[in-house]
Backbone as ProteinMPNN parsed JSONL, in Angstrom:
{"seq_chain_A": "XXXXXXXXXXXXXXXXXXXXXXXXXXXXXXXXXXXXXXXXXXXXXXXXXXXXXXXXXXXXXXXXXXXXXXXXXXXXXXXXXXXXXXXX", "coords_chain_A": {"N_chain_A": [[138.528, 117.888, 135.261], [141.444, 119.425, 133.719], [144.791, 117.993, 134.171], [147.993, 118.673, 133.699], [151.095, 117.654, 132.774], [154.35, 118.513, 134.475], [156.905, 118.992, 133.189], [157.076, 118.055, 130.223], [157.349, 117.002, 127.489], [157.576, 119.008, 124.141], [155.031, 117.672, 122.22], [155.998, 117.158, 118.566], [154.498, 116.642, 115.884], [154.893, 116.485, 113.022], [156.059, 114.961, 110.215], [159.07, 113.732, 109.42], [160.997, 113.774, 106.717], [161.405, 110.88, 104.256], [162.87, 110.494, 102.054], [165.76, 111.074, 100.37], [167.311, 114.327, 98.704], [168.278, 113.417, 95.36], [167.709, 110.759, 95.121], [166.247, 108.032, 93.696], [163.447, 107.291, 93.03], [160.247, 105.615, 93.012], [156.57, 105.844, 91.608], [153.859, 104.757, 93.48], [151.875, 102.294, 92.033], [148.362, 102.97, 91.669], [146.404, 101.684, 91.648], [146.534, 99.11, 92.933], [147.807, 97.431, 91.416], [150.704, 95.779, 89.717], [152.759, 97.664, 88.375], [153.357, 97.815, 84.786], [155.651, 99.302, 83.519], [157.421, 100.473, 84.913], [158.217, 103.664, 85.844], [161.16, 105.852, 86.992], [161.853, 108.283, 89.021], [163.637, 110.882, 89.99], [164.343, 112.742, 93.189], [163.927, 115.67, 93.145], [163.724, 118.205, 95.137], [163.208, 118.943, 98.691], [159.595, 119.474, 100.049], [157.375, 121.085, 101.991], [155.606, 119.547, 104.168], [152.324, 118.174, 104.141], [148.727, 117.504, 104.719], [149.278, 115.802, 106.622], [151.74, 114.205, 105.479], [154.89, 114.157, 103.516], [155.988, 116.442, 101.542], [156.927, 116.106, 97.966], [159.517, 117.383, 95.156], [160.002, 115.895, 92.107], [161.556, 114.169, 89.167], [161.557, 112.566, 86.172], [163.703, 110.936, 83.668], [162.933, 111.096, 81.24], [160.875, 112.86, 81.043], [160.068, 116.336, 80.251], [159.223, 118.265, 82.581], [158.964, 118.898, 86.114], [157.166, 117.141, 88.365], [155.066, 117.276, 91.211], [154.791, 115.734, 94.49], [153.233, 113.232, 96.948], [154.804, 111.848, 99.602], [153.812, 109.379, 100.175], [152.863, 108.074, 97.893], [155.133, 107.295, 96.656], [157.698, 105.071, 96.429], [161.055, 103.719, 97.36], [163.062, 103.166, 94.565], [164.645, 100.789, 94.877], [163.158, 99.199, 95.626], [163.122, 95.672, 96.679], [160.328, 93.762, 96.789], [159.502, 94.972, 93.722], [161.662, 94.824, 92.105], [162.155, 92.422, 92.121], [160.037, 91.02, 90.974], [159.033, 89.248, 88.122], [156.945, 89.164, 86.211], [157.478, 92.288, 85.457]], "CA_chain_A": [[139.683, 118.7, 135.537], [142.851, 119.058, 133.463], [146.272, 117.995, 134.639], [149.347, 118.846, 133.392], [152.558, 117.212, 133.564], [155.241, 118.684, 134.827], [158.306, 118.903, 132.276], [156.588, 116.763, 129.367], [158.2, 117.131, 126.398], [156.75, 119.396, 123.244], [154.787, 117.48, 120.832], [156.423, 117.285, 117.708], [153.628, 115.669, 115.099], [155.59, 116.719, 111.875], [156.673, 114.015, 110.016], [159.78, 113.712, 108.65], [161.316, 113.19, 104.934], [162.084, 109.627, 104.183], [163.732, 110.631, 100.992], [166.816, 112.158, 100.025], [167.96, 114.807, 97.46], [168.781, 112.753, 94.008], [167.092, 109.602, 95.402], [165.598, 107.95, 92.918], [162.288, 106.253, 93.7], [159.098, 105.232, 91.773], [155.584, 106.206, 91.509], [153.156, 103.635, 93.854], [150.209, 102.117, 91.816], [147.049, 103.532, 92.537], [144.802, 100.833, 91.061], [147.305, 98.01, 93.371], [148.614, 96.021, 90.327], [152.327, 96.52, 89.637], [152.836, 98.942, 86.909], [154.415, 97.095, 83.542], [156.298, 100.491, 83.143], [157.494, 101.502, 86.585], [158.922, 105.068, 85.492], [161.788, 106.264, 87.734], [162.296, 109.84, 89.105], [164.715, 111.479, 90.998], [163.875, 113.493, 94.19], [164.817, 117.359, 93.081], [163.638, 118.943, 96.556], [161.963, 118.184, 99.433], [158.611, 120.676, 99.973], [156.601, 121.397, 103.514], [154.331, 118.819, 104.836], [151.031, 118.444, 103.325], [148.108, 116.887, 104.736], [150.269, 114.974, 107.013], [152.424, 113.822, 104.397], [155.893, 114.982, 103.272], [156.117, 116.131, 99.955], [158.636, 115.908, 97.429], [159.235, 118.169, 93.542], [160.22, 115.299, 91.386], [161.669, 114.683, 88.109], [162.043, 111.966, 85.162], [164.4, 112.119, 82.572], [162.065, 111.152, 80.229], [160.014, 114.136, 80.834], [160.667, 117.828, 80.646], [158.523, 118.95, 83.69], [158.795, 118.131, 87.234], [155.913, 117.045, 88.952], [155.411, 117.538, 92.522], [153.583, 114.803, 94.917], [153.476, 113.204, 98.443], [155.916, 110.36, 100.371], [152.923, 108.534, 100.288], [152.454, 108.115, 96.817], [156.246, 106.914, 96.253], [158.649, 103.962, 97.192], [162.573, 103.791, 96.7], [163.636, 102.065, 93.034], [165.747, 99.484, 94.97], [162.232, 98.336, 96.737], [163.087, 94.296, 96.171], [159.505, 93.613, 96.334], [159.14, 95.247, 92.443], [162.722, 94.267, 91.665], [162.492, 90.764, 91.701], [158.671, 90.542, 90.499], [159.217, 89.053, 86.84], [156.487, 90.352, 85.571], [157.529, 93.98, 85.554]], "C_chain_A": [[140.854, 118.229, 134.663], [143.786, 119.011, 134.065], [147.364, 118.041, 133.636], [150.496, 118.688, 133.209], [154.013, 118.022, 133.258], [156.378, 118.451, 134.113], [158.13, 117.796, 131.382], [157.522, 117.909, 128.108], [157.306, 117.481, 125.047], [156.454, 118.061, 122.304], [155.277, 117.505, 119.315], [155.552, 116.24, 116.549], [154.178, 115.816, 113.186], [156.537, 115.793, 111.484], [158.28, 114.164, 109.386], [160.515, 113.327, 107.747], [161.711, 111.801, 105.216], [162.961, 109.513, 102.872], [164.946, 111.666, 100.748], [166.888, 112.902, 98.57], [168.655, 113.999, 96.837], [168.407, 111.189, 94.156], [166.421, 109.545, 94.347], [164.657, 106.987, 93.426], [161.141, 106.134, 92.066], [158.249, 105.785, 92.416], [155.023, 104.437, 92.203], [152.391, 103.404, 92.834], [149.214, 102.398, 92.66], [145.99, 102.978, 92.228], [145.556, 99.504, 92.302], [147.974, 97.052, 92.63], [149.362, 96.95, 90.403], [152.112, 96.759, 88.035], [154.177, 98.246, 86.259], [156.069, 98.044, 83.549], [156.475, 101.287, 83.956], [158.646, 102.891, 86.553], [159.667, 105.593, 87.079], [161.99, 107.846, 87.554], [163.243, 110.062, 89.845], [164.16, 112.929, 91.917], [165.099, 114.916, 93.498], [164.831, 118.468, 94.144], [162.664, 118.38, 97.338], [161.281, 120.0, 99.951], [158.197, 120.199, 101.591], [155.719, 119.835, 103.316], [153.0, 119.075, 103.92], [149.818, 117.421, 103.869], [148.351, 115.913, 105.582], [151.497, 113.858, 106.387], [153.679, 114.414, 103.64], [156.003, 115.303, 102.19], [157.272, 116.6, 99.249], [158.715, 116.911, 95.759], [160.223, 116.728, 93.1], [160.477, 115.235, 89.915], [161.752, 113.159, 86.927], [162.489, 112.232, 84.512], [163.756, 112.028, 81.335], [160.417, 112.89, 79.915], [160.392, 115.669, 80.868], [159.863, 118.413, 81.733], [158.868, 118.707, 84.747], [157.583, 118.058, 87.879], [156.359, 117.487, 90.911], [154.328, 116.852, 93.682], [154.118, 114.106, 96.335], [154.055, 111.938, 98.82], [154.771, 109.412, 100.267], [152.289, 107.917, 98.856], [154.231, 107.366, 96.368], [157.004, 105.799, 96.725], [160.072, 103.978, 96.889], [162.626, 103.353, 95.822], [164.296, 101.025, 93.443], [165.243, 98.542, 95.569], [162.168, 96.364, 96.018], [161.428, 93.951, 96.18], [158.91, 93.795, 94.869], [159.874, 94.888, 92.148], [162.385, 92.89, 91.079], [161.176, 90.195, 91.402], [159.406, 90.287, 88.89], [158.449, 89.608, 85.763], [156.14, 92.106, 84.925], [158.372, 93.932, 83.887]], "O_chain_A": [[141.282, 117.076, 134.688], [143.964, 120.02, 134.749], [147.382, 117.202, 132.735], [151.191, 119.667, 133.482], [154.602, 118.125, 132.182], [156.973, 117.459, 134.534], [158.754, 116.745, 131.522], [158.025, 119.031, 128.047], [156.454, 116.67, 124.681], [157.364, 117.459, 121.734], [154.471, 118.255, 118.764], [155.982, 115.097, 116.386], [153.661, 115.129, 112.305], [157.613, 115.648, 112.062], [158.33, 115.174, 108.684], [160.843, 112.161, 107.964], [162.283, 111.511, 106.267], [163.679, 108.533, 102.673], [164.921, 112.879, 100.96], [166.622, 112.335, 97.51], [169.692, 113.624, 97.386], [168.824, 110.415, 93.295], [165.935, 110.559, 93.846], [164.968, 106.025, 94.129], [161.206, 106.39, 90.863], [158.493, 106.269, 93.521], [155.424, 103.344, 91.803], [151.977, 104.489, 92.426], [149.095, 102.218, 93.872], [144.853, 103.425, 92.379], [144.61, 98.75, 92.529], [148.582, 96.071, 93.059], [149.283, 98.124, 90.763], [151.572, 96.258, 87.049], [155.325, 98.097, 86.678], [157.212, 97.587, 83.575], [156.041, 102.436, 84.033], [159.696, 102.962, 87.191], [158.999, 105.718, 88.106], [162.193, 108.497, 86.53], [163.693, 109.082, 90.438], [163.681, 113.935, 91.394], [166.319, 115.062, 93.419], [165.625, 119.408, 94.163], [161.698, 117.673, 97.05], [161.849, 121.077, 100.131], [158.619, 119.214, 102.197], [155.364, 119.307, 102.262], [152.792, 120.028, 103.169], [149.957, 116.307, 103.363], [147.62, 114.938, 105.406], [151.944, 112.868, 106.966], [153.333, 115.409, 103.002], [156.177, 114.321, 101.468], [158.249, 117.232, 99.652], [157.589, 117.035, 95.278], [161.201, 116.525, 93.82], [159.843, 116.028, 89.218], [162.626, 112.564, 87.556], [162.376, 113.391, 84.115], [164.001, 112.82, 80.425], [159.64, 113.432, 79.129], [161.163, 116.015, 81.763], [160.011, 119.624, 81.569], [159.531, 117.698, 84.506], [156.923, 119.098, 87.909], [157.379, 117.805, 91.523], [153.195, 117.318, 93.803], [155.232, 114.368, 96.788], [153.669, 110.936, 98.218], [155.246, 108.278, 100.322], [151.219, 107.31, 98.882], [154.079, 106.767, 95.304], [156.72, 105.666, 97.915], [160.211, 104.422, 95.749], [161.804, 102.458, 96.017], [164.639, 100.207, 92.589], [165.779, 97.524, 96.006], [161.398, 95.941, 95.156], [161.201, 93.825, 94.977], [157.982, 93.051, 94.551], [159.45, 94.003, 91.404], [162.37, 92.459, 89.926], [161.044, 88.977, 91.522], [160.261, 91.084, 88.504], [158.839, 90.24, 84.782], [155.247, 92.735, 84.358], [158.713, 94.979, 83.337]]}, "name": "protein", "num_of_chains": 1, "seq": "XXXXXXXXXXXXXXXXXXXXXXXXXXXXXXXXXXXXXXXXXXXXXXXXXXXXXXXXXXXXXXXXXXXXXXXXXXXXXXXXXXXXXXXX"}
């Protein structure tokens, strides 16, 4: 038997953005080594959900395109963990 409770509160499973418009963040590594050449973008919009995942249209100024890819794939530029690695 299901029960019910009585004045529960909707579900809300939709994550939400951790980045702002003109934030500039980086690209994670996807092999786990830190990337020599950690290319900065700047958040140009934030897009729907994806997969459970927020996603973002992105831009470098080194590039003429914007790409477009998921919170999960990105970190802020001011993440001291890459900062203060020497080897970068």
């Amino acid at each position: 038997m299901i029960r019910f409770q009585q004045n529960a509160r909707p579900r809300t499973d939709t994550p939400s953005h951790l980045f702002a418009i003109g934030q500039t963040v980086r690209m994670k590594s996807r092999t786990g080594l830190v990337q020599k050449t950690a290319e900065l973008f700047q958040i140009k919009s934030r897009l729907p959900v994806k997969d459970g995942s927020p996603q973002y249209r992105i831009r470098s100024e080194q590039e003429t395109h914007e790409r477009v890819t998921t919170e999960d794939n990105l970190e802020p530029a001011d993440n001291p963990a890459v900062a203060n690695n020497p080897s970068i």
